[in-house]
PyMOL CGO cylinders between C-alpha atoms (Angstrom):
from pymol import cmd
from pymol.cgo import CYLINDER

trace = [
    CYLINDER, 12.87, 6.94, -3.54, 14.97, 3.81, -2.82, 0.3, 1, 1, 1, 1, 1, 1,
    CYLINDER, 14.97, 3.81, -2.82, 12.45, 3.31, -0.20, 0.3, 1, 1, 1, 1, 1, 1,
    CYLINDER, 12.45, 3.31, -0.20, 9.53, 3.87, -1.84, 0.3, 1, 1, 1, 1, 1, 1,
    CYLINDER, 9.53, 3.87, -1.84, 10.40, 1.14, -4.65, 0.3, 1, 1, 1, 1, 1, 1,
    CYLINDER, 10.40, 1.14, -4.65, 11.40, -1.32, -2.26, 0.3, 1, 1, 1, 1, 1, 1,
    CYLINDER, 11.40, -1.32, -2.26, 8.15, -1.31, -0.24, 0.3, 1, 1, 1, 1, 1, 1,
    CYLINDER, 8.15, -1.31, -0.24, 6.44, -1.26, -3.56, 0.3, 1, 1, 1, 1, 1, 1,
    CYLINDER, 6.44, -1.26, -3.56, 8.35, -4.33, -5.44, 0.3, 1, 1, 1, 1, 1, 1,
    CYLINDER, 8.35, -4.33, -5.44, 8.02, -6.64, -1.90, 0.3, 1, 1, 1, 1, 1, 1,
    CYLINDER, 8.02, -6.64, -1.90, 4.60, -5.91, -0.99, 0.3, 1, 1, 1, 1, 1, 1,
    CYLINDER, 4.60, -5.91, -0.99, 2.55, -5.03, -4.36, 0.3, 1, 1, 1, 1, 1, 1,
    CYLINDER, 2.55, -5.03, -4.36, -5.61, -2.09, -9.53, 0.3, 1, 1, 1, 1, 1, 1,
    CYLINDER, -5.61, -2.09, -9.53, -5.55, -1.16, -12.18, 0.3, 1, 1, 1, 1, 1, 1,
    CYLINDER, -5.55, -1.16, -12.18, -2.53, -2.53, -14.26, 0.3, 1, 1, 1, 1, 1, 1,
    CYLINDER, -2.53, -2.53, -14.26, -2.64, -5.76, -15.71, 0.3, 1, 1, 1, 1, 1, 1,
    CYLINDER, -2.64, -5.76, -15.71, -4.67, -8.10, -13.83, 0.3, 1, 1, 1, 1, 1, 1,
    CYLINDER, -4.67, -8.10, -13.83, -8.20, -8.30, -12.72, 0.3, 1, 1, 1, 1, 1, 1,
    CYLINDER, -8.20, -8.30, -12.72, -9.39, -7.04, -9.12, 0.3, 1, 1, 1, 1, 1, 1,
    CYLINDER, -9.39, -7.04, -9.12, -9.91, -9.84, -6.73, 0.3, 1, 1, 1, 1, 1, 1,
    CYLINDER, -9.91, -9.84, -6.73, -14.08, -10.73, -8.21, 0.3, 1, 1, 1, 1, 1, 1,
    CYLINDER, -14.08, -10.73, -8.21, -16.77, -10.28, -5.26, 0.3, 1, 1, 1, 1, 1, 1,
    CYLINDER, -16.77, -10.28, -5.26, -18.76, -13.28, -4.24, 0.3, 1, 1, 1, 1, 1, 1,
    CYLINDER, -18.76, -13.28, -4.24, -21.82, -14.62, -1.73, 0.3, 1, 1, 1, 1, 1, 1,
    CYLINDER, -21.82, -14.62, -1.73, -18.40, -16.18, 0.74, 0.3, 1, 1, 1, 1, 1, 1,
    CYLINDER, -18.40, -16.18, 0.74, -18.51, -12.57, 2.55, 0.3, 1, 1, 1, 1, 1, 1,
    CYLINDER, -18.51, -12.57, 2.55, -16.83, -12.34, 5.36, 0.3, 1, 1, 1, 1, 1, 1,
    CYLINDER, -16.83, -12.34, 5.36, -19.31, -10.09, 6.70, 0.3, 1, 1, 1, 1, 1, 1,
    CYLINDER, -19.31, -10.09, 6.70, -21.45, -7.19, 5.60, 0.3, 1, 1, 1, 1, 1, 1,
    CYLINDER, -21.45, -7.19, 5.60, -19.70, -3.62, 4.93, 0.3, 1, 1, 1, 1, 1, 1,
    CYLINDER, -19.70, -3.62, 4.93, -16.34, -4.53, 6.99, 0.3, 1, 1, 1, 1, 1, 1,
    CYLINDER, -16.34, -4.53, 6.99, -14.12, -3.92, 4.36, 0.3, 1, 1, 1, 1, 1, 1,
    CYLINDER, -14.12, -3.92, 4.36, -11.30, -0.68, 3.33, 0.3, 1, 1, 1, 1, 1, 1,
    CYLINDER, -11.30, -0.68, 3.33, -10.61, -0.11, -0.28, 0.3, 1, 1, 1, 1, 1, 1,
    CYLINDER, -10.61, -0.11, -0.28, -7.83, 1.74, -1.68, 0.3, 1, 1, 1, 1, 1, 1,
    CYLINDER, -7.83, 1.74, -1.68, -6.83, 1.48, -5.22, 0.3, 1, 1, 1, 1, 1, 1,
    CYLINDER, -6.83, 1.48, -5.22, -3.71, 4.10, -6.27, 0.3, 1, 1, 1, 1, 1, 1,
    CYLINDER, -3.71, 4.10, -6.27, -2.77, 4.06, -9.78, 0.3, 1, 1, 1, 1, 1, 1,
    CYLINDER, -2.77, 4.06, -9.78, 0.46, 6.09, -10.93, 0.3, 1, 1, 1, 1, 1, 1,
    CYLINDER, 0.46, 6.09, -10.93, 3.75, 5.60, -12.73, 0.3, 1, 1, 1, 1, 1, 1,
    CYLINDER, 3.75, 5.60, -12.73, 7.59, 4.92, -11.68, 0.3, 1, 1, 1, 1, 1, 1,
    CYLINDER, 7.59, 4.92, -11.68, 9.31, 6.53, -14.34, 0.3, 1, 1, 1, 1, 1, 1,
    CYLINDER, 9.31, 6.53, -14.34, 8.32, 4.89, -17.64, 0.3, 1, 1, 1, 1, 1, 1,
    CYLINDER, 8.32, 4.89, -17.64, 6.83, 2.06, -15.74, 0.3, 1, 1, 1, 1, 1, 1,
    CYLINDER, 6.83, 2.06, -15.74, 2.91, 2.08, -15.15, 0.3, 1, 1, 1, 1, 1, 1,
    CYLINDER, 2.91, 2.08, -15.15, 1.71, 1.19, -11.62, 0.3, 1, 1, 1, 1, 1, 1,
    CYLINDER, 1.71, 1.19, -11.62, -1.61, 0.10, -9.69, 0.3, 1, 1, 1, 1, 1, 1,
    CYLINDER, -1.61, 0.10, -9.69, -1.90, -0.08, -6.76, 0.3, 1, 1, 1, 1, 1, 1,
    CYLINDER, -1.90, -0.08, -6.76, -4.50, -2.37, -5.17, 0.3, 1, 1, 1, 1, 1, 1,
    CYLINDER, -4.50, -2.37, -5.17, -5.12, -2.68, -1.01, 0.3, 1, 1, 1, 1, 1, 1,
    CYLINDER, -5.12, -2.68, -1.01, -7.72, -4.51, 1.07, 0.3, 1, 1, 1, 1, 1, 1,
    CYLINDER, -7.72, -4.51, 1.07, -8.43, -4.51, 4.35, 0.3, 1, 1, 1, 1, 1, 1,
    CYLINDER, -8.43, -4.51, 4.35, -11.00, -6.10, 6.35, 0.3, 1, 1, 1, 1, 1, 1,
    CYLINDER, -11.00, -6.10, 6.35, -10.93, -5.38, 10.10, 0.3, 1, 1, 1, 1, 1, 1,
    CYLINDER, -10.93, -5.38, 10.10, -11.50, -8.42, 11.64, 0.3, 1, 1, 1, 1, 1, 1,
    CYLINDER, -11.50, -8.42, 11.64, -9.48, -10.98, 8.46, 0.3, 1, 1, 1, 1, 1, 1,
    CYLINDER, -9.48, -10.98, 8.46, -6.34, -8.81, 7.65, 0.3, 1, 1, 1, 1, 1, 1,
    CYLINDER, -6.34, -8.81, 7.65, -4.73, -7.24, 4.89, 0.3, 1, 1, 1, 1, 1, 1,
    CYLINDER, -4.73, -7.24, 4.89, -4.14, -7.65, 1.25, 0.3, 1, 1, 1, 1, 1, 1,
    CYLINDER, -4.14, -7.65, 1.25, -1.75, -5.83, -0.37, 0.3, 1, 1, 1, 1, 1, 1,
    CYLINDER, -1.75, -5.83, -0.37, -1.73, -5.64, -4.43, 0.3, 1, 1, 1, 1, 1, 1,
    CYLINDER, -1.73, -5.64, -4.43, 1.07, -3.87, -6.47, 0.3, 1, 1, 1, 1, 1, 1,
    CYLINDER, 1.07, -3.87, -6.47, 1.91, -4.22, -10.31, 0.3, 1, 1, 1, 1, 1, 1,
    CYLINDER, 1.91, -4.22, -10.31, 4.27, -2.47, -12.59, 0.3, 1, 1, 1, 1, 1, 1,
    CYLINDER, 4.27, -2.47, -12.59, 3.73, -2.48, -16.55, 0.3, 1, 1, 1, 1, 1, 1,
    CYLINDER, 3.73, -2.48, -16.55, 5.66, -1.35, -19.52, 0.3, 1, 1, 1, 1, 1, 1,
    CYLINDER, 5.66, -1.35, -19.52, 3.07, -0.68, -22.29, 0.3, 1, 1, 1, 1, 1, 1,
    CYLINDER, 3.07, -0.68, -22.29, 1.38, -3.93, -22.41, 0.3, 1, 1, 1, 1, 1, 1,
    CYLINDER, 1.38, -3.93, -22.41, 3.99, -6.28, -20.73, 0.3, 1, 1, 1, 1, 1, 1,
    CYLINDER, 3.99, -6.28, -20.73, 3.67, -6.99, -17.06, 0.3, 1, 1, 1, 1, 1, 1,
    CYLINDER, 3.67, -6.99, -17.06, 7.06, -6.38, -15.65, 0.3, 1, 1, 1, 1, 1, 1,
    CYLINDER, 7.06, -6.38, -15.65, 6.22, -7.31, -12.26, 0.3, 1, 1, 1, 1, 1, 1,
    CYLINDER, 6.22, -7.31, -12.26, 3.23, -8.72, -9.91, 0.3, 1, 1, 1, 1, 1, 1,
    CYLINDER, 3.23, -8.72, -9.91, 2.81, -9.78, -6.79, 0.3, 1, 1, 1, 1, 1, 1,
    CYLINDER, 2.81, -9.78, -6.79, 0.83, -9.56, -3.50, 0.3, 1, 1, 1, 1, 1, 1,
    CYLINDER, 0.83, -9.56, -3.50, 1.74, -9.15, 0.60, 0.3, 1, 1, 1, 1, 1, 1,
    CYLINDER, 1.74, -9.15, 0.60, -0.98, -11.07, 2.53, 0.3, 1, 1, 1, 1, 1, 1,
    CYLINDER, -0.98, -11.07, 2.53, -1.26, -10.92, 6.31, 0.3, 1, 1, 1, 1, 1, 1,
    CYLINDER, -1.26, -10.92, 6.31, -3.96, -12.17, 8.48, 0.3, 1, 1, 1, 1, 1, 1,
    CYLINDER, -3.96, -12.17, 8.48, -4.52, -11.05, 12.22, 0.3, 1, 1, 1, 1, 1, 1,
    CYLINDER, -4.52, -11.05, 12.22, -5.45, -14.40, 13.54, 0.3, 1, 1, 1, 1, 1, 1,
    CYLINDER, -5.45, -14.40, 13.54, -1.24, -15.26, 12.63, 0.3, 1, 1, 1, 1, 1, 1,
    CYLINDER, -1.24, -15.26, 12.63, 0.40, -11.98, 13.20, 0.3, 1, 1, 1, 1, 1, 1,
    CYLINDER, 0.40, -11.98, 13.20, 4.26, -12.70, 13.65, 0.3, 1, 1, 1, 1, 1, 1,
    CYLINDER, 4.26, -12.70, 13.65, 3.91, -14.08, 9.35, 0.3, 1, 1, 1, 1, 1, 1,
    CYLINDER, 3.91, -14.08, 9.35, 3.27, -12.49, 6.13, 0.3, 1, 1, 1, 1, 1, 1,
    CYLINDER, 3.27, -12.49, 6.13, 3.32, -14.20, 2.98, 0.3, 1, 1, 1, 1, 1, 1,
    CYLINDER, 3.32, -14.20, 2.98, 4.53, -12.32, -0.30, 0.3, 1, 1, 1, 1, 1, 1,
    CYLINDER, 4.53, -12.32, -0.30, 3.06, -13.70, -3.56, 0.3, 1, 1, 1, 1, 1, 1,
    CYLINDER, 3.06, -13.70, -3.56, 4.62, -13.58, -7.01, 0.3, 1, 1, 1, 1, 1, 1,
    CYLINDER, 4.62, -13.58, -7.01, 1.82, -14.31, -9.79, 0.3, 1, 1, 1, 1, 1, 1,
    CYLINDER, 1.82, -14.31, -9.79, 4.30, -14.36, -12.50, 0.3, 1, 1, 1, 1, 1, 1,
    CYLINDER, 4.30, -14.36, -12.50, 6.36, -16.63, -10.86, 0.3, 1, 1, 1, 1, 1, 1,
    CYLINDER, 6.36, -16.63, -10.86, 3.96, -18.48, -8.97, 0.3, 1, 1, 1, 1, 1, 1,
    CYLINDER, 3.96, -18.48, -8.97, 5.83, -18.60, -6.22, 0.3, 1, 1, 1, 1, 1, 1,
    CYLINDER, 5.83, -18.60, -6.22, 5.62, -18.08, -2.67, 0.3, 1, 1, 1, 1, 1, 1,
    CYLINDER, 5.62, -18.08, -2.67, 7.99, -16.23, -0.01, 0.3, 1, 1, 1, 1, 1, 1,
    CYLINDER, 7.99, -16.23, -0.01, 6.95, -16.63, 3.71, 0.3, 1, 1, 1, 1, 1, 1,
    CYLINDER, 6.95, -16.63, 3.71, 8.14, -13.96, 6.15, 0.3, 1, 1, 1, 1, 1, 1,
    CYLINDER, 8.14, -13.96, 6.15, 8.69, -14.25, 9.74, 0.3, 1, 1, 1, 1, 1, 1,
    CYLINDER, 8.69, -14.25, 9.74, 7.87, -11.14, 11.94, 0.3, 1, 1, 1, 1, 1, 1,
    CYLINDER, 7.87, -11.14, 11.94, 10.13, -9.52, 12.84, 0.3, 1, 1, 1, 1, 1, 1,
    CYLINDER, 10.13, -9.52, 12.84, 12.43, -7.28, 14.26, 0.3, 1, 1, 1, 1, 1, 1,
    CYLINDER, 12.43, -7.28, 14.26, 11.37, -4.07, 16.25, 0.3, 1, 1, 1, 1, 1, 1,
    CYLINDER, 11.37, -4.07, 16.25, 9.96, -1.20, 13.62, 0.3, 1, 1, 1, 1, 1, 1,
    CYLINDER, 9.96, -1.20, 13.62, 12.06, 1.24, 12.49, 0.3, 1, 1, 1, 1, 1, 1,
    CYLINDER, 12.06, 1.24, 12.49, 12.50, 4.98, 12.82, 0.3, 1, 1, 1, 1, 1, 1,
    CYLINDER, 12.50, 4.98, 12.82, 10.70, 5.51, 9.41, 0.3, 1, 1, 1, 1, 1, 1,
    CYLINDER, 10.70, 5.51, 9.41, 10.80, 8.46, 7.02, 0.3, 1, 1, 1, 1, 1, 1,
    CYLINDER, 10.80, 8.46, 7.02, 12.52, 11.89, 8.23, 0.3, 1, 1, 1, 1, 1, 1,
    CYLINDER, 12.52, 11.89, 8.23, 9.09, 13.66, 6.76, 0.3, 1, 1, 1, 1, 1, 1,
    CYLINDER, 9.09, 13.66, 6.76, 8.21, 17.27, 8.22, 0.3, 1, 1, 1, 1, 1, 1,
    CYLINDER, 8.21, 17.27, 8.22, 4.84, 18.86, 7.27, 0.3, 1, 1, 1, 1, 1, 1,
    CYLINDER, 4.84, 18.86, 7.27, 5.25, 22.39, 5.12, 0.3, 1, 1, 1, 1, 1, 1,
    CYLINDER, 5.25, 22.39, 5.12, 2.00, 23.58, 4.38, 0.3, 1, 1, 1, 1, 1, 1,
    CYLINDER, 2.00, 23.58, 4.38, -1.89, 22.16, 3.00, 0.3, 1, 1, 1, 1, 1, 1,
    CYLINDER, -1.89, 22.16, 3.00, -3.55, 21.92, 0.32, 0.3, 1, 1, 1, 1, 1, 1,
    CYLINDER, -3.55, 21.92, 0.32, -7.18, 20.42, -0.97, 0.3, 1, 1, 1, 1, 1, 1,
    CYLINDER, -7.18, 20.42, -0.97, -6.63, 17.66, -3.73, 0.3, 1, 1, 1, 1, 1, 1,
    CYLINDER, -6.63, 17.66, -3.73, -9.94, 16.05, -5.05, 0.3, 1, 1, 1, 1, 1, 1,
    CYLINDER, -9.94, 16.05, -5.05, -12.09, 17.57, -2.33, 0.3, 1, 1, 1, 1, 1, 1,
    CYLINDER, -12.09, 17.57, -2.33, -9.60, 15.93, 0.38, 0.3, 1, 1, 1, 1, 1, 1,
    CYLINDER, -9.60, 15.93, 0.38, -7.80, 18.49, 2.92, 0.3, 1, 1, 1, 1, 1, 1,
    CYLINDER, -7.80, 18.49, 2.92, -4.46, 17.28, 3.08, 0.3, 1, 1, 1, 1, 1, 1,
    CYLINDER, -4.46, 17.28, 3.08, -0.95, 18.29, 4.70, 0.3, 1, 1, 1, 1, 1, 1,
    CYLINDER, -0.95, 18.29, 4.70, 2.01, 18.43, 2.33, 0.3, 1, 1, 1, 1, 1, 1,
    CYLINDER, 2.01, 18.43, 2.33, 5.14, 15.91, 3.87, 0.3, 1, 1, 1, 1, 1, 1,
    CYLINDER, 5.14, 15.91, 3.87, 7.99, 16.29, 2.11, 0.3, 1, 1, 1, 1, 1, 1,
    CYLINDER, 7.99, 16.29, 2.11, 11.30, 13.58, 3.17, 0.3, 1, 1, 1, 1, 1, 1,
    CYLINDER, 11.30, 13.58, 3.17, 14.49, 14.35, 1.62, 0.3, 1, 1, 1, 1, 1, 1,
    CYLINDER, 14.49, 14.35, 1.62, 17.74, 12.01, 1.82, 0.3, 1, 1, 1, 1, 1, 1,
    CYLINDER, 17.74, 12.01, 1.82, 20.61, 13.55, 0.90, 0.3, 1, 1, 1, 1, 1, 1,
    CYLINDER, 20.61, 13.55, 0.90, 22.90, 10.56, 0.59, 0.3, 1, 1, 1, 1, 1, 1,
    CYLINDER, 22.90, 10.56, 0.59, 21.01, 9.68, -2.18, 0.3, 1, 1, 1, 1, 1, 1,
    CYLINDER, 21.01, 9.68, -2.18, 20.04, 13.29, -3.87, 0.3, 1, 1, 1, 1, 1, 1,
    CYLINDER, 20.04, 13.29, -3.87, 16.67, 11.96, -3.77, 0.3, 1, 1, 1, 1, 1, 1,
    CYLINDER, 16.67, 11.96, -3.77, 13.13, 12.90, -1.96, 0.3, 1, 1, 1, 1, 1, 1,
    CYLINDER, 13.13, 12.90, -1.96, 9.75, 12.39, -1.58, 0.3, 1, 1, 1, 1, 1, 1,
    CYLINDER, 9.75, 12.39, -1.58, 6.29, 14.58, -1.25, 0.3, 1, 1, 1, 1, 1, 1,
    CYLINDER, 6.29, 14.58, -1.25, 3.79, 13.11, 0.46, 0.3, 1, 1, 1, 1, 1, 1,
    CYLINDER, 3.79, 13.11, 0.46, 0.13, 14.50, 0.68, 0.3, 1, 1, 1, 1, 1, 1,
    CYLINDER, 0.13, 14.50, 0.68, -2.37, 12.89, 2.81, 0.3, 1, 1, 1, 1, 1, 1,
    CYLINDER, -2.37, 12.89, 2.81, -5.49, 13.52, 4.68, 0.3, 1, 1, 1, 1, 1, 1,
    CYLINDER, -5.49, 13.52, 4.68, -7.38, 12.51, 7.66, 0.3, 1, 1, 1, 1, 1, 1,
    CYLINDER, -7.38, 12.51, 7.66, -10.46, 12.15, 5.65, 0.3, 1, 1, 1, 1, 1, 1,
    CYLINDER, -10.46, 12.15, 5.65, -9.44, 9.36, 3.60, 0.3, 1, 1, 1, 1, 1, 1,
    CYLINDER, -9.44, 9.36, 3.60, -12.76, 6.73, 4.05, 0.3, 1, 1, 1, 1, 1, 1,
    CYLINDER, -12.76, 6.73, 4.05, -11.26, 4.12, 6.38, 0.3, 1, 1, 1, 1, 1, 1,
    CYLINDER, -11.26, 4.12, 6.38, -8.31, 6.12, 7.65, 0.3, 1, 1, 1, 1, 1, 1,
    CYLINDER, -8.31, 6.12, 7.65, -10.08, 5.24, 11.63, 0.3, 1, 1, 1, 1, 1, 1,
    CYLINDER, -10.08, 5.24, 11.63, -10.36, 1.91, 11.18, 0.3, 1, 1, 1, 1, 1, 1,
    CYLINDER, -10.36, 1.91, 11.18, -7.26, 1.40, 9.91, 0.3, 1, 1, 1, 1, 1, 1,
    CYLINDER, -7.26, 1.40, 9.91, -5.52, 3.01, 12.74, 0.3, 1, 1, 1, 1, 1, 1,
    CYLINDER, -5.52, 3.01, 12.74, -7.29, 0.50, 14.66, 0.3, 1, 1, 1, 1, 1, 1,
    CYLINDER, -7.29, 0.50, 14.66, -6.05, -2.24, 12.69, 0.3, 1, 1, 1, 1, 1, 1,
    CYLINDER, -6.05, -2.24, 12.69, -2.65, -1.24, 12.90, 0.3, 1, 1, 1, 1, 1, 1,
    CYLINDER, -2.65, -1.24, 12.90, -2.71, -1.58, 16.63, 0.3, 1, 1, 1, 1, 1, 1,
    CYLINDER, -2.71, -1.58, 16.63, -3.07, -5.33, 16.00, 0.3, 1, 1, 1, 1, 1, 1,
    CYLINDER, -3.07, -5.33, 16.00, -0.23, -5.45, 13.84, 0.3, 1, 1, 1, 1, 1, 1,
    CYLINDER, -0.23, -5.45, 13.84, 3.12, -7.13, 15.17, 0.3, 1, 1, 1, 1, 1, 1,
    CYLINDER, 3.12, -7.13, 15.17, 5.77, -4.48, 15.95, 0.3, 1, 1, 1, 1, 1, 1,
    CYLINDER, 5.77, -4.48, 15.95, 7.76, -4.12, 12.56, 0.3, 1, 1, 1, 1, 1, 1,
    CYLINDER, 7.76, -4.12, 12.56, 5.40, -5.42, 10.32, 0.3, 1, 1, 1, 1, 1, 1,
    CYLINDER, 5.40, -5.42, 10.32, 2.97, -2.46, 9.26, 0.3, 1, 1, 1, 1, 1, 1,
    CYLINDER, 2.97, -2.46, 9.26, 6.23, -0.97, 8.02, 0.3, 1, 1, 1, 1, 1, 1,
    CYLINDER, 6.23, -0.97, 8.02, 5.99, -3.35, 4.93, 0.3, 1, 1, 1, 1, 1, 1,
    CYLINDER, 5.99, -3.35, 4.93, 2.65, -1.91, 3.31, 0.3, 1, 1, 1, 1, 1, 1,
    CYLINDER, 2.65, -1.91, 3.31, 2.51, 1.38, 5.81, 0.3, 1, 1, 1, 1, 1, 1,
    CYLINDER, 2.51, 1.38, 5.81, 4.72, 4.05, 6.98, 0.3, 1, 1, 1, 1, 1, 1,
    CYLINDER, 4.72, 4.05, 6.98, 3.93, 4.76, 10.18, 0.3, 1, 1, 1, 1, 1, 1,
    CYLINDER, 3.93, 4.76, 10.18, 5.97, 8.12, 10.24, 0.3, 1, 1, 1, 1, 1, 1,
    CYLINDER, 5.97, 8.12, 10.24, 4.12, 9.22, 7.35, 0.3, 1, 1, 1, 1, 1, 1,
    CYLINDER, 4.12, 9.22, 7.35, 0.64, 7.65, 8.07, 0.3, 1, 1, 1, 1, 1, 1,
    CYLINDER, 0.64, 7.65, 8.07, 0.32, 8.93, 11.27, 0.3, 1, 1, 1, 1, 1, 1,
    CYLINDER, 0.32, 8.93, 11.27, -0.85, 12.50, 9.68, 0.3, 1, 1, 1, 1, 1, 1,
    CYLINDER, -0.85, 12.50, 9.68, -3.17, 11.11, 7.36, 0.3, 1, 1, 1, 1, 1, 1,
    CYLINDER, -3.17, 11.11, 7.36, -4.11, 8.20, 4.49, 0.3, 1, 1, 1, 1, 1, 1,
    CYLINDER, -4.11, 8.20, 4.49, -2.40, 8.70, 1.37, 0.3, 1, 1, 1, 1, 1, 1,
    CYLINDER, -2.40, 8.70, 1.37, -3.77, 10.62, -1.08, 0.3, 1, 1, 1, 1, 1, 1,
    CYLINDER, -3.77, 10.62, -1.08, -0.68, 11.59, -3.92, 0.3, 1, 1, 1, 1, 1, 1,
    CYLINDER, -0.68, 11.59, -3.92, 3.10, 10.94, -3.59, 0.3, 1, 1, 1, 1, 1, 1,
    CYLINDER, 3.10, 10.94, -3.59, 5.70, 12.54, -5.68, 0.3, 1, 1, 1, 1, 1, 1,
    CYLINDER, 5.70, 12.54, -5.68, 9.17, 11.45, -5.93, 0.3, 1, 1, 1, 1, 1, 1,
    CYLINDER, 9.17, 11.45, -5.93, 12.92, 11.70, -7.45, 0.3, 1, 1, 1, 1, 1, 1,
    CYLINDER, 12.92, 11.70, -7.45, 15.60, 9.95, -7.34, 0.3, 1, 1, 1, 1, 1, 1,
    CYLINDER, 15.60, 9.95, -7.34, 19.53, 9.33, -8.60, 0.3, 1, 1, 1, 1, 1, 1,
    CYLINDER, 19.53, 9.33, -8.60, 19.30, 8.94, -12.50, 0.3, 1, 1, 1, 1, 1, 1,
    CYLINDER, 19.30, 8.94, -12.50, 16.32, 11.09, -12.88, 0.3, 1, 1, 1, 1, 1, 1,
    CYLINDER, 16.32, 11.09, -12.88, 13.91, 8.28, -11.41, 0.3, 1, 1, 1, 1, 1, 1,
    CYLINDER, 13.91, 8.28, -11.41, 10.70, 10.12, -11.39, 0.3, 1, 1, 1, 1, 1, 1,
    CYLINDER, 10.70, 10.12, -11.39, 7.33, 8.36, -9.08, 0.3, 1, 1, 1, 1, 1, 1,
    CYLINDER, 7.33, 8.36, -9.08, 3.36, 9.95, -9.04, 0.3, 1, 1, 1, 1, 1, 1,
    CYLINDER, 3.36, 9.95, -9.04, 1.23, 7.62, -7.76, 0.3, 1, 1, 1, 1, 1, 1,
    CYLINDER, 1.23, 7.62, -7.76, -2.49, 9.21, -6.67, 0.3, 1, 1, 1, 1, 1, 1,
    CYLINDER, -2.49, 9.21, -6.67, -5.53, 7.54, -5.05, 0.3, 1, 1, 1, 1, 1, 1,
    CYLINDER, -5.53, 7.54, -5.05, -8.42, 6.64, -8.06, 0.3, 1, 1, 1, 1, 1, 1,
    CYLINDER, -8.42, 6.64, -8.06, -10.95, 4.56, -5.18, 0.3, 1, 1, 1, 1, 1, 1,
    CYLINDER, -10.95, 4.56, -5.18, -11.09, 4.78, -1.68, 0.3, 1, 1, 1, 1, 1, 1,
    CYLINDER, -11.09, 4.78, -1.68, -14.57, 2.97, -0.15, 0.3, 1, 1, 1, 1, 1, 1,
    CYLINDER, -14.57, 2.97, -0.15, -14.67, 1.98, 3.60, 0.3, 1, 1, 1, 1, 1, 1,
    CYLINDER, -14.67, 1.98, 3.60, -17.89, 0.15, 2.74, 0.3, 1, 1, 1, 1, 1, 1,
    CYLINDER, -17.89, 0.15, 2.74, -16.97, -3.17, 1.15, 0.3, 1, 1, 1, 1, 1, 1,
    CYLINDER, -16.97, -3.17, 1.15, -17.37, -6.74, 1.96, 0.3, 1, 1, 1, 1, 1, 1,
    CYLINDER, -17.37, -6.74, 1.96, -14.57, -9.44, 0.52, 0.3, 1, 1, 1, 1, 1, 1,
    CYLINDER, -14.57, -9.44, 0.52, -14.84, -12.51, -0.01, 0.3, 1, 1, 1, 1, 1, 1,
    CYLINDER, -14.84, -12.51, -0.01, -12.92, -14.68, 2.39, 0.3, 1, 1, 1, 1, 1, 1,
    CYLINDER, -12.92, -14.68, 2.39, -10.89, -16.03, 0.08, 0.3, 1, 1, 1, 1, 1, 1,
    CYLINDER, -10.89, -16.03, 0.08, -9.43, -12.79, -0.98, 0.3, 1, 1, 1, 1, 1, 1,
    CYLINDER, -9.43, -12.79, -0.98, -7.03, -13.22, 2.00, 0.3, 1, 1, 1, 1, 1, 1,
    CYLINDER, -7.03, -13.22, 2.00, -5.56, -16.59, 1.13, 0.3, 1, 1, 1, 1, 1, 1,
    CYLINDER, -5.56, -16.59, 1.13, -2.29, -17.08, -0.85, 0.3, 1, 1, 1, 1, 1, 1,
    CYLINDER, -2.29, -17.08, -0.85, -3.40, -18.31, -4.00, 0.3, 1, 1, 1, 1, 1, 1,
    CYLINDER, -3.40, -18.31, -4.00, -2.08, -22.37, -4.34, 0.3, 1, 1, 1, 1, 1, 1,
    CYLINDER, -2.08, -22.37, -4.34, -0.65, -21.66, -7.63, 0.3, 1, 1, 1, 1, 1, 1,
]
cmd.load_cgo(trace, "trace")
């Protein structure tokens, strides 16, 4: 869970601010991956919000809201054409924090596969990861069929060593693209989180990959 929360509050839809607007600036036709999860994080609302276009890079969306207050927003950007930097974006703050790629990637999530299951017409294998340190755990259930999932394999193999691990993880990914997580942690923190939109069709605007200048 600890995990979970920190990839969530450094990277970040449906929560509280408006999905990057389509334009005529396309990159190019039909390039694009769109994933929008939408969930909550005990009593904390969250959307999640990723683009990827396979010849740009990636855009990474999360927010977290309380009712109608915003409790937290921000973005991970990272283009291929500079792949040792990412740039995380808070739009509350306004502020920007520029990360430097990066040391090698890490072991990932202890997940083992114990059984499958079909959620919203997707065949997916049930991951489960459980620290006991912590008394926590995850469930992870994801699918092969997710639209995109190919191409963003493919993207990942231009991806600096290290640095997929802040919106992906690879232990987990390699069996599939998300579908629904479950989690629990010390305190009786509680996570769902489920995929709403997943299109493997879209075109983005250029400018959907640049750090906003304020």
């Amino acid at each position: 869970m600890k995990r979970l929360i920190n990839i969530l509050l450094l990277a970040t839809g449906a929560f509280g601010f408006t999905l990057p607007s389509q334009s005529n600036n396309r990159t190019h036709d039909n390039n694009g991956i769109l994933l929008v999860y939408v969930g909550n994080i005990s009593s904390l609302q969250v959307g999640i919000h990723v683009e990827i276009d396979s010849s740009t890079g990636v855009r990474y969306e999360v927010a977290f809201e309380n009712g109608s207050n915003v409790m937290a927003h921000t973005a991970f950007f990272y283009k291929f054409s500079d792949p040792t930097e990412s740039v995380i974006y808070n739009y509350l703050t306004h502020k920007s924090t520029v990360i430097t790629c990066c040391g090698p990637a890490s072991a990932g999530a202890n997940v083992k596969a114990v059984g499958t299951v079909v959620i919203d017409s997707f065949p997916c294998t049930h991951l489960q990861s459980v620290n006991y340190n912590e008394r926590s755990g995850e469930d992870y259930w994801v699918s092969t069929q997710v639209p995109g999932y190919s191409t963003l394999l493919n993207v990942l193999n231009g991806i600096s060593p290290g640095m997929e691990q802040m919106f992906i993880e690879g232990n987990i990914f390699q069996w599939g693209g998300l579908v629904r997580m479950t989690g629990k942690g010390p305190g009786g923190m509680v996570a769902n989180i489920k995929i709403v939109e997943a299109n493997a069709t879209m075109s983005f605007p250029a400018t959907d990959f640049d750090v906003p200048s304020n």
